[in-house]
C-alpha positions, 0 to 999 in steps of 0.5 A: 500500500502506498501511503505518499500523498499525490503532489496536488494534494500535498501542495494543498496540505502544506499550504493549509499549515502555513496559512493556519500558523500565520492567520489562525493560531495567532487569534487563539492568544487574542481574548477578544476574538473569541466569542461568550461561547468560546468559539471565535467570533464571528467577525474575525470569523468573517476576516480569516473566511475572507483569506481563505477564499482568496487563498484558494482554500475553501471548501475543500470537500465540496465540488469545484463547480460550487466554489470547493477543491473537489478532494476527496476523502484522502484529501480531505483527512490530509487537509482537515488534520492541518486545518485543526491545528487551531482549534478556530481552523475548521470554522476557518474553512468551512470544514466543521460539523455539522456544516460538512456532514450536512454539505457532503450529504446534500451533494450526495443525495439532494436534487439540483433543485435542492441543492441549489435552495438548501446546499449552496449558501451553507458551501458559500458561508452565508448560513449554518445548517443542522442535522436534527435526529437525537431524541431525549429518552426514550426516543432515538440516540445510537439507536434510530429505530426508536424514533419518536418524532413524526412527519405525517401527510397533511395533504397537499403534498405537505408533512407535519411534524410533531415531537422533540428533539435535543443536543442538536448541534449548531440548531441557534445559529442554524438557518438550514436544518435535516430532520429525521423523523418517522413516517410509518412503522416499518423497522428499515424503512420507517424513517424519511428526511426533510428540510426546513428553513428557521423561519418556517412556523410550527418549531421552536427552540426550547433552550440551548443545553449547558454543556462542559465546552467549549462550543460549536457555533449554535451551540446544542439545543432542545428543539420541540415541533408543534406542527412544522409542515414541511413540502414534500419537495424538500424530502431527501430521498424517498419516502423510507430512506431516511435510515440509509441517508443517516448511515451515507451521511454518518459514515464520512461524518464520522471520519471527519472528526477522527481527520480534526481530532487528529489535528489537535492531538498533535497540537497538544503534543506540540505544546507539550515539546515545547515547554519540555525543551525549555523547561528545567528542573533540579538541574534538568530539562523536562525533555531529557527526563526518561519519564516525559520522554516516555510519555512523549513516545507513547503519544507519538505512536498512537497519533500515528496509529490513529492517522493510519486507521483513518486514512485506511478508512477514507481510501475505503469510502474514497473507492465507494465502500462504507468501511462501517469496521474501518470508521468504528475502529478509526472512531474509538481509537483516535477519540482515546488518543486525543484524550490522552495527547491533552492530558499528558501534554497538560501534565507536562505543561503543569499549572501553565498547561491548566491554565488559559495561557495555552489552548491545551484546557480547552482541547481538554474540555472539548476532547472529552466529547469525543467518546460520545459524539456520532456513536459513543465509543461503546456502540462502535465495538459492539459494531467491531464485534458483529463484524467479527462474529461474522468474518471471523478470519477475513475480519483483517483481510487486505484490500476493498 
């Protein structure tokens, strides 16, 4: 297997990790550029947005001909590592969730009509979009066939939706949203899914959900339907395809954050480097101490397990397959690693690393969501297992 980027994609990499260290990274020291949710704010938002578009590096995973570079998802895990080496980059390019799940299925899936109406202003910046599907118990998480949530024809080529959803991600800021809701009882074909806009009656928002943070912009919402009706021309696929649409959209979803995830535990263990170079003790620089370096190792071998388990998974979903196993693996394991880069680089860092002086604290924070977001760590191995139980042997063979 040959791992070497092809020189285009290469090009583009590098041209991501200059542009993040001389515009991106310098805002995370500037208190005033983030917002009260500690995520950047939306005007220097705008200003970087504005550099990335003239630098040619916008939208990387959408087509050209909607303003993107056309990567695809090799591309994408070698651009979005470099782009959070800040915890702003994502935002910066128009690469976070749930924008890019949201952008990757509309272009996936969505009619020339819709994607005109729903996809190109999320491609071009001028909204945000949601993807609403969990539900508070006993409705569904992990487990859509628990839905609660109905679309029912309300005649006119109308739904109307009734129910409760909640830790909707982005859903204040959101303009644009995909529902998931049940349109009959069939246990694979009982979901569908619709778009609506903000402004459409019938919705609202019950509270934005306190979390541990840091936030994504929207933040995570309650959101309760009391009669939203929805036209049938902003369905997504057919009638009954809502759970194959979640699966499509899941699968790179879920493997973009393990591309980001990635991006920030090397930051981590870049700042923990850092300070172990300069930092003496007792006579001693921390780097020289066998323990630090120890813990240095350890760190540097699982990143690259985890950039190897996701680039595996991407070449699988790049040639057309939905590497279900490779994304559960790639899921579990860089999760566990970004949580243990942060708290050993924290360690070394001592009270400094604690401290907001670095961005290691909020790296913190926002890496303890990873074991739950897009399928607690849990699910994902009881997936690895049927996998097994039914490959047995194979379950490691080579190729597609």
């Amino acid at each position: 297997m040959d791992f070497t980027l092809s020189p285009e994609i290469d090009a583009i990499r590098l041209r991501v990790r200059d542009f993040v260290a001389e515009h991106i990274v310098p805002l995370e020291a500037d208190r005033d550029a983030y917002d009260a949710h500690e995520n950047i704010r939306a005007e220097p938002l705008n200003q970087v947005r504005a550099k990335v578009k003239a630098a040619g590096l916008w939208a990387p995973q959408m087509p050209v001909e909607r303003g993107g570079l056309g990567l695809d998802q090799v591309g994408m895990a070698a651009f979005y590592e470099e782009a959070n080496r800040s915890i702003f980059g994502p935002a910066c390019f128009n690469v976070a969730a749930p924008d890019d799940g949201n952008m990757y299925i509309l272009n996936r899936v969505g009619t020339e009509t819709q994607k005109t109406k729903w996809l190109q202003p999320i491609v071009d910046g001028a909204v945000r979009s949601s993807f609403v599907m969990t539900e508070p118990s006993p409705g569904s998480g992990s487990d859509p066939s628990m839905m609660l949530t109905k679309a029912e024809p309300a005649g006119n080529d109308r739904w109307r939706v009734t129910g409760t959803k909640w830790f909707i991600t982005g859903a204040e800021d959101a303009a644009h949203f995909i529902l998931i809701a049940r349109t009959s009882d069939d246990p694979r074909k009982g979901l569908s899914a619709f778009m609506f806009h903000k402004d459409q009656p019938g919705w609202r928002i019950v509270r934005r959900i306190p979390i541990m943070g840091p936030e994504e912009h929207g933040g995570h919402c309650e959101i309760e339907f009391d009669g939203l009706e929805i036209d049938d021309a902003d369905r997504l696929m057919e009638v009954g395809d809502g759970l194959k649409l979640t699966q499509i959209r899941l699968g790179t979803a879920r493997l973009t954050h393990c591309m980001r995830w990635l991006g920030l535990a090397k930051r981590s263990m870049e700042i923990a480097i850092e300070y172990a170079e300069r930092r003496e003790s007792f006579g001693v620089k921390l780097a020289d101490r066998e323990s630090v370096q120890t813990m240095l190792g350890e760190l540097a071998y699982k990143i690259e397990i985890g950039r190897l388990l996701t680039m595996k998974a991407a070449w699988k979903l790049a040639a057309g397959d939905f590497a279900r196993k490779e994304v559960s693996m790639a899921k579990i394991h860089v999760a566990d690693t970004l949580h243990e880069a942060v708290d050993a680089a924290i360690q070394i860092n001592g009270a400094r690393g604690y401290s907001k002086d670095t961005v290691l604290e909020w790296i913190y924070r926002y890496a303890r969501q990873a074991r739950l977001v897009d399928g607690a760590s849990e699910v994902h191995k009881m997936v690895l297992a049927r996998f097994y139980k039914q490959e047995r042997g194979d379950f490691w063979r080579w190729g597609l």
